[in-house]
PAROMAR-345560 format. One line per field, with one value per residue (C-alpha): x, y, z; residue number from 1. Coordinates in Angstrom, 1 decimal, always signed. Layout:
REM residues N
east <- (X; ...)
north <- (Y; ...)
up <- (Z; ...)
seq <- (NUM; ...)
END
This chain:
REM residues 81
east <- (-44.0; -44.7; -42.6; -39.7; -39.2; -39.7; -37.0; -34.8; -35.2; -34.6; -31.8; -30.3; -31.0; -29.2; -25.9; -25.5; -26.2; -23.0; -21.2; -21.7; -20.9; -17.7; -17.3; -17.8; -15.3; -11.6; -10.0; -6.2; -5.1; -1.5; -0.2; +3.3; +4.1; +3.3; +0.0; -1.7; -3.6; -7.4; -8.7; -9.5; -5.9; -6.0; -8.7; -7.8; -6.3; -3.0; -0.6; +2.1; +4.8; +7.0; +10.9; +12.7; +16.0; +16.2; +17.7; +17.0; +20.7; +20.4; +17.4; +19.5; +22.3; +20.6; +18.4; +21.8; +23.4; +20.6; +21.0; +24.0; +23.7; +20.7; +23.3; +26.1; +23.6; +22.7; +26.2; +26.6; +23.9; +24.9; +28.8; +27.8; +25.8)
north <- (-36.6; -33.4; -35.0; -35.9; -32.2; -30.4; -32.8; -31.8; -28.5; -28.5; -30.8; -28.1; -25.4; -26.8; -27.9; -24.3; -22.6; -24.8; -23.7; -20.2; -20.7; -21.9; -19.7; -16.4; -17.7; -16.4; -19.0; -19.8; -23.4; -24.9; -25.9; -27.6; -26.9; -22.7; -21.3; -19.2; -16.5; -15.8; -14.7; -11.3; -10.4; -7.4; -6.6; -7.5; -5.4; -4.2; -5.2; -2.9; -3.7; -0.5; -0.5; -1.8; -3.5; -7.0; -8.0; -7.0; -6.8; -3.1; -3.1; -4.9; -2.9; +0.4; -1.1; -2.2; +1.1; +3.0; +0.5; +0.9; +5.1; +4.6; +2.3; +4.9; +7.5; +5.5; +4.9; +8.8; +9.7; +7.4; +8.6; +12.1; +12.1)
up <- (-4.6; -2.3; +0.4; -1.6; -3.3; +0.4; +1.8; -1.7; -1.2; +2.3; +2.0; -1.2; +1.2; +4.3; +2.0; +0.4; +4.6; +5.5; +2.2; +2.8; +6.5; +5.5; +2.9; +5.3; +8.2; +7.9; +10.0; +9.7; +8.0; +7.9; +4.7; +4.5; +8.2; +7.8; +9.7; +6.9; +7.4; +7.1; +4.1; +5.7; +7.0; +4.8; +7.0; +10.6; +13.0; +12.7; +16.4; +16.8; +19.5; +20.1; +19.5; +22.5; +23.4; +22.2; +25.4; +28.9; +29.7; +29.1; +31.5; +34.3; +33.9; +34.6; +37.5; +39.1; +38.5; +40.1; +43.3; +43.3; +43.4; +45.8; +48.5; +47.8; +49.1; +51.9; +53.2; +52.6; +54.7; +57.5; +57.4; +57.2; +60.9)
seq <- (1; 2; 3; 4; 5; 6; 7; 8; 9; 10; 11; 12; 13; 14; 15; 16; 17; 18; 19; 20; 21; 22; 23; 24; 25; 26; 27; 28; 29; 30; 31; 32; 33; 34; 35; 36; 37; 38; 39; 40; 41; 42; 43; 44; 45; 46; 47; 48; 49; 50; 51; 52; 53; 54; 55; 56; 57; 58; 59; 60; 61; 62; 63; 64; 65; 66; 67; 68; 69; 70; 71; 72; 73; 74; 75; 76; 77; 78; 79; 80; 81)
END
């Protein structure tokens, strides 16, 4: 009888360990296709990603104008000796 209520208890106490254990993780879970988020997200950290073109094209564009300057230059130098 000793036996059989140490292995309940122990067997109670294992089953509510892994219930709390999954109870206390936040992790993410897809419903219908959407990823969820934790159940702490009001918690986590916020990411912030500063304002920038959507597109590189205005990137490229000034890189090749300042190539373009930096040639000019060049062929200025060399015409000017």
């Amino acid at each position: 009888m000793k036996f059989h209520a140490h292995v309940s208890r122990s067997l109670c106490a294992s089953l509510l360990g892994v219930i709390a254990v999954a109870g206390l993780t936040g992790c993410q879970t897809q419903m219908g296709g959407q990823t969820l988020p934790s159940a702490f997200y009001l918690r986590d950290d916020v990411q912030y990603f500063p304002h920038g073109p959507e597109e590189l094209l205005p990137n490229q564009e000034r890189a090749l104008a300042e190539y373009r300057a930096e040639q000019k230059a060049v062929r200025e130098r060399i015409d000017a000796r």
